[in-house]
C-alpha positions, 0 to 999 in steps of 0.5 A: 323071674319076675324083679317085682312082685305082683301083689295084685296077680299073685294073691289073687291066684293063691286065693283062687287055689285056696277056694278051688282046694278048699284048703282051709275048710276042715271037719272033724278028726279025732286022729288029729290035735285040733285048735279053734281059733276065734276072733271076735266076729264083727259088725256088717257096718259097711266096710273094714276099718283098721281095727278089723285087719288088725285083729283079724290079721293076729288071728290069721296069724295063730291060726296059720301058725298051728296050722303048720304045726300039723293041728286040725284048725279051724277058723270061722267067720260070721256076722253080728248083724243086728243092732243100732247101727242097721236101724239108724242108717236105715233111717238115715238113707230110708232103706230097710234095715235088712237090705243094707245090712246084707249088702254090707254083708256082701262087701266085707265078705269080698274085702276079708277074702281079699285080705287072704285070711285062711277061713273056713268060709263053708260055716259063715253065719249070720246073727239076722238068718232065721236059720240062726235066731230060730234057735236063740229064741228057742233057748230064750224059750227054755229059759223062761220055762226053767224059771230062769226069766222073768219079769221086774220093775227096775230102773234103767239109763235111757238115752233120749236121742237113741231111743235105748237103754244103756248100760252103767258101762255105757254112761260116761260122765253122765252121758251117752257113750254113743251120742254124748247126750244126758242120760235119763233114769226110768222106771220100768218094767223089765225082762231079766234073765237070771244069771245070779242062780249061777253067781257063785259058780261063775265066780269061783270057775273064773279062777280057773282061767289062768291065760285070761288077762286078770283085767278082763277076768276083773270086769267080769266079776264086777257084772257077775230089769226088759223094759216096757213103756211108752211116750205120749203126750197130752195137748194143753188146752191153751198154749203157755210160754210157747209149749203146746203139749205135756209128753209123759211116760208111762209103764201102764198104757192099760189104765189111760182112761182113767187118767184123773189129772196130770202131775208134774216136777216143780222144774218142769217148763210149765211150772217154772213159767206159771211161777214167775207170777205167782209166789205161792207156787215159786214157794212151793217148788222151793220147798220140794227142792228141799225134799229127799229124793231118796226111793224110801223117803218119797214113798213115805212122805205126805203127797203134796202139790198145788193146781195150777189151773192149766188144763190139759186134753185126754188125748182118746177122750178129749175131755180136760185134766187138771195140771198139778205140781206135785212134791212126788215127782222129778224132773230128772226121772222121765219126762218130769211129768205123770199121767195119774191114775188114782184108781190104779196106783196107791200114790196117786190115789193118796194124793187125789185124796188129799185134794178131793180129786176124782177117782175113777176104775178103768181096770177089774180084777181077773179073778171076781174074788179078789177085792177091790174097793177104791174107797180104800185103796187103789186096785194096782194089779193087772186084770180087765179093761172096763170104763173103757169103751171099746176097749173093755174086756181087754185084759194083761195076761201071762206070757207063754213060750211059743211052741218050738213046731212054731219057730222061728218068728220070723221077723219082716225083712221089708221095714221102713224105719221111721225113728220113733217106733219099732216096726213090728210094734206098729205092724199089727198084721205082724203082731197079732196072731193066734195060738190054740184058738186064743187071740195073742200077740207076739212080743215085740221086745229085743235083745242085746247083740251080746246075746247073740254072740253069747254062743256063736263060737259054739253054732260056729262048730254046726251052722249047717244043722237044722234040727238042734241048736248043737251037734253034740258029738261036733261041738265037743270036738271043736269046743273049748276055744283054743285061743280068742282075738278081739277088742276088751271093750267088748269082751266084758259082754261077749264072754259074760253073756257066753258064761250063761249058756255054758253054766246051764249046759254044765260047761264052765268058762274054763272052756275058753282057753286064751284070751287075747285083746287087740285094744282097749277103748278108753273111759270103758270101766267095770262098775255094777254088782252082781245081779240078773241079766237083763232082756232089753226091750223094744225101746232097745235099752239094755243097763249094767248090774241087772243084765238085758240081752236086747232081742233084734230077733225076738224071743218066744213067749206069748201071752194068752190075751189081748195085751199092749205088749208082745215079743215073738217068741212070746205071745199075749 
């Protein structure tokens, strides 16, 4: 006998024995008691860490202890694979995303097997394969049709270094969670999936998972819209105090040709320099300090505001706009700076009326019945470009799901990420493409990760099918999860976006059994009300109370026009 024990040779040989046996590769057996062990999957970021064989090493643990018991156990392992980090590292080391993502793939596989866990390697997955996403589109696709997402404008954490959106969860101290830096609130329209039509239900069925820790059912009641925009700037007429240009932020790129004059904050760079020599523009910053800021009371109070004389140039026409500071605008929301459009949105239309500014329409309505006269009141709903030059004709129409003979959208694996724009919103060859005879484009909006590990535990039980999002007659032998391992900063999310599918299956969260957190992350608290399930969108954001899930897949909805936006599964 050996005096040492070879780790290296030994282990090495129980592994070959084990993958030459396929000895934890398992199906079903209704003769036998089964018991699913899950840990968390993780993210192919490179390489394990200590995290990972800690929580790793406590499933194994579990799992080979009923295995010994002589229950039917099964032990998958998969890859979240989409996220921040794969576009910031291809950013970094200007590579695609899916390249990296899937060498990284290789090597934590090789590292795991390593390690020895007892997995069922034969069900690996990955978030990024179409095989998997195919299906997670066409569940968004199913959403959309029962009424159950839709659309709103509503207010996020935008992150301005990540280019995302937060959740309340993810603003600590008024900063990023991930980079520390100030958050910004914006207004924007939104994707939300609405969780709340099975609020009471998700509520009360929370009461009946009695091995949860209560922590973790907690953070689940307090959480129990995608967002749009985009950045330009307008380049000053002639330079002040070292500033060239005017960035804004606008939810209504439609109505760009019928930008009348700017409006910006009194804290904006611009005025606080204009105001150093001019008194009767320090008084009037000084009074809209005073102002509420308060939602109600901005919408209702006397739009007012002085010229600065600055001028600004129309980034497609060229021709000068006026620069304003006006009382309706905070630095704190966006850029602190507005493209106004009097034509198309009613606060701007009251202020241009107030100092007789022009008012132009660049936007008629779809439908030739339905009034529109500016001489009243601003025209703010969708329709038809018009004024605007080549652009006319053009329109914003509803979105539609893509038909399930069409999934999934694949997405482009050969990308190169430049940090200020999503790829497939750049790519129009991508973008655009054709649906029954109408020009259309796919959405190009995304997901929060925790969508898709809302129902890998389930796709776990049949990755191999191809014709169906679940084996019935397999899930319901496998499901419920017997015992589940992982982090309590993630399981607040993994299990609440998890809770929706469940609900419109007509499962209950019940049908996870145990819980068990490996760790805490500290400063992660439970805060939000009760409301809707936001889709994040292509800017990546995502926000607590009114929940996005964001798409790195995309879901399928297209719009029967010519639009600005798309997504995938969805088309204009």
């Amino acid at each position: 006998m050996e005096e040492l024990y070879d780790a290296e040779r030994t282990e090495a040989d129980a592994q070959a024995f084990w993958e030459h046996n396929r000895s934890f590769v398992v199906t079903e057996d209704p003769a036998r008691e089964k018991f699913y062990c899950l840990s968390m999957f993780p993210y192919p970021s490179g390489r394990l860490h200590m995290g990972h064989v800690r929580n790793y090493t406590l499933g194994d643990v579990i799992a080979r202890f009923h295995r010994m018991q002589g229950r039917n156990v099964l032990q998958p392992m998969g890859w979240d694979a989409f996220g921040l980090p794969a576009e910031n590292a291809a950013i970094q080391n200007n590579t695609a995303p899916a390249r990296w993502t899937h060498a990284n793939i290789d090597y934590m596989r090789g590292q795991l097997k390593r390690l020895g866990f007892a997995y069922d390697w034969s069900r690996e997955l990955a978030t990024c394969q179409p095989a998997y996403y195919r299906w997670e589109q066409w569940f968004f696709t199913r959403l959309y049709e029962k009424g159950l997402a839709y659309k709103k404008v509503s207010a996020v954490n935008w992150c301005p270094k990540d280019a995302t959106v937060l959740a309340n969860e993810q603003v600590i101290e008024g900063c990023c969670w991930r980079c520390d830096t100030p958050v910004e609130r914006r207004e924007i329209p939104q994707w939300f999936i609405r969780i709340t039509d099975y609020a009471e239900e998700l509520l009360n069925d929370l009461d009946k998972l009695e091995h949860w820790p209560e922590q973790v059912k907690t953070m689940q009641r307090n959480w129990i819209g995608k967002s749009r925009g985009i950045e330009m700037s307008f380049p000053l007429a002639a330079p002040l105090a070292g500033i060239t240009e005017v960035p804004i932020y606008t939810t209504r790129p439609d109505t760009l040709l019928g930008v009348t004059y700017l409006a910006i904050a009194g804290e904006h760079p611009l005025a606080k320099a204009l105001a150093e020599g001019r008194p009767e523009l320090a008084d009037f910053i000084a009074e809209c300090r005073r102002s509420s800021v308060a939602e109600a009371d901005m919408a209702t109070m006397a739009k007012k505001g002085l010229d600065t004389g600055l001028r600004a140039l129309h980034p497609l026409s060229g021709r000068e706009v006026p620069i304003w500071v006006a009382n309706f605008v905070l630095m704190e929301y966006g850029t602190g700076a507005v493209m106004s459009v009097p034509g198309h949105d009613q606060r701007d239309w009251e202020f241009a009326r107030a100092y007789g500014l022009p008012i132009e329409q660049v936007i008629a309505p779809l439908d030739p019945a339905t009034p529109c006269d500016l001489a009243t009141a601003a025209f703010t709903e969708k329709g038809r470009l018009l004024n605007s030059g080549e652009f006319d004709g053009l329109g914003d129409g509803g979105e539609i799901p893509v038909p399930a003979d069409r999934l999934p959208v694949l997405l482009p694996e050969d990308v190169e990420m430049s940090g200020v724009q999503s790829p497939i919103k750049a790519d129009p060859t991508w973008r655009r493409t054709t649906l029954n005879g109408h020009d259309v484009e796919h959405e190009t909006d995304t997901f929060d990760t925790f969508m898709e590990s809302s129902w890998y535990y389930a796709r776990f039980t049949c990755p191999d099918l191809e014709t169906a999002m679940l084996d019935p007659a397999r899930a319901n032998y496998w499901l419920p999860v017997d015992q589940y391992i992982g982090g309590i900063e993630h399981a607040i999310l993994h299990l609440l976006y998890s809770l929706l599918p469940q609900a419109d299956a007509g499962r209950g969260p019940g049908d996870q059994r145990r819980a068990v957190h490996a760790a805490a992350v500290p400063g992660h608290g439970a805060e939000g009300r009760r409301q809707d399930v936001q889709v994040q969108g292509q800017h990546r954001r995502s926000r607590g109370a009114d929940r996005a899930p964001r798409r790195r897949h995309r879901a399928a909805v297209h719009d029967v026009r010519r639009a600005a936006r798309a997504d995938p599964g969805v088309v204009r």
